[in-house]
N, C-alpha and C positions, 0 to 999 in steps of 0.2 A: 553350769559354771565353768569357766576356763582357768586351764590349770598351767603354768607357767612348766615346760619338762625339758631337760639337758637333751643336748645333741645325742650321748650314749639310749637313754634313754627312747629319744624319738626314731633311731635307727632299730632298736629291737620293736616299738609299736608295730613301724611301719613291715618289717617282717612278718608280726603275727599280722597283719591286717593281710597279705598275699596267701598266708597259709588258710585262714576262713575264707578268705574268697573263692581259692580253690574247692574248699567244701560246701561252699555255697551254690559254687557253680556246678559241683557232683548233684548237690540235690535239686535244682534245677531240671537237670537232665531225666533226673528221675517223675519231677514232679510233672516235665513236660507229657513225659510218656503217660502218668495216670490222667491226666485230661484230655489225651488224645484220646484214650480210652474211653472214658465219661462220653463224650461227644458222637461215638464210634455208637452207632444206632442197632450193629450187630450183633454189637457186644452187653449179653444182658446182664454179666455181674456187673453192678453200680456201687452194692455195698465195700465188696472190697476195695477199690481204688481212693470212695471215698472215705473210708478209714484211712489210707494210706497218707492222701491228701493232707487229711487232719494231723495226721503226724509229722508230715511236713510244716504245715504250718503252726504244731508246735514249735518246730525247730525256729520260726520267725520268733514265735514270743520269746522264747530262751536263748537265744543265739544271737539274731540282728538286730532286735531290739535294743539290748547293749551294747551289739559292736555297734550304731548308730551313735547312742552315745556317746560313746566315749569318743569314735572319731573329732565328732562336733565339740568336744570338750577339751582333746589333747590334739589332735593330728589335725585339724584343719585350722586352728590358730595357727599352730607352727607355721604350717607351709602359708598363712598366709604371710609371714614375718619374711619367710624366704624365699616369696616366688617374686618374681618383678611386677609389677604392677597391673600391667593386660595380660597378666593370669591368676590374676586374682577372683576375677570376675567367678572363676572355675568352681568355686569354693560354692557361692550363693545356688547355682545350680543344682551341686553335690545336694544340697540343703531342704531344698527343692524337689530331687528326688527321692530322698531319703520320704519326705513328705507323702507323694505322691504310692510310693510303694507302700507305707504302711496304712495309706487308703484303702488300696488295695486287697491290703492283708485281713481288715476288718470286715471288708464287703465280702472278703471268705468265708470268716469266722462265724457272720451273720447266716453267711446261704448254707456253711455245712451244718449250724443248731439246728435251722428250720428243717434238713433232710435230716438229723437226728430224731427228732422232735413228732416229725412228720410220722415216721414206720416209713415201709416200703415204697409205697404209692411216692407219697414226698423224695426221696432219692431215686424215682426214677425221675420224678418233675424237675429236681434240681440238678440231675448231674449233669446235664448241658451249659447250664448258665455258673455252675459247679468249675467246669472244663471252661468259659471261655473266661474268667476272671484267673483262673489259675495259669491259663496262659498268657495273659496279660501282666500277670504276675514275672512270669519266666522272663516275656522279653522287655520287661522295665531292669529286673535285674540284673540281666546280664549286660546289659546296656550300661547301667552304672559302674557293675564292676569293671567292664571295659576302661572305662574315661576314668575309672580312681587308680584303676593299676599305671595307668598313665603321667598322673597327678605322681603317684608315689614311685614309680621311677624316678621322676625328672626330680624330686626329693632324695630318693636317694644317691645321685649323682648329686648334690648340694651334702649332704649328710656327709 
């Protein structure tokens, strides 16, 4: 549902939405590195990274799950009231990824049960395809946050 919010207002959202991004893109880096690892054929703890994983991608349910929300609810009406017209289009994409990443996030969710599920044998089977969703994970993210800190620049200079 879209929620009608003051100027004062949409200038503090769009603030916290730069400060999660930063922590989003902290755990990014982090969660780059345990899929590098997963994949990393040398490397035979499997279980730790995939713990670690999982707790990142707790951080999806509790974390991006909402901030999704709420962008689509408060900050991406706004700017679409105040951006000009051929950039507006910006928003449906934004939309679009949000989409696309939380595929992602569930095709994790699924491969890290089944290495839970599995015992040891299953977390070695899965930390590969573990590792290559996770990083697929990383560079959709980061990708988004790119093009919204952008989006919320050019909003903030309107703000």
């Amino acid at each position: 549902m879209t929620e009608v919010i003051d100027v004062q207002e949409a200038a503090a959202l769009v603030q916290d939405m730069h400060q999660f991004h930063y922590r989003a893109w902290d755990r990014m880096d982090n969660m780059e590195r345990l899929a590098r690892r997963l994949k990393d054929k040398k490397d035979s703890d499997k279980a730790g990274p995939l713990k670690e994983i999982d707790e990142v991608r707790t951080f999806f349910r509790d974390g991006v799950g909402p901030h999704f929300q709420m962008e689509e609810a408060k900050i991406y009406p706004l700017v679409k009231t105040l951006l000009p017209p051929r950039k507006r289009i910006a928003i449906a994409f934004m939309i679009k990824e949000h989409r696309a990443i939380w595929r992602h996030v569930m095709q994790l969710r699924d491969l890290l049960q089944a290495a839970r599920e599995g015992g040891a044998g299953a977390q070695v089977e899965q930390a590969e395809p573990v590792g290559d969703v996770a990083l697929q994970i990383v560079r959709l993210v980061r990708r988004h946050i790119t093009k919204e800190n952008m989006i919320y620049q050019t909003l903030e200079g309107i703000l």
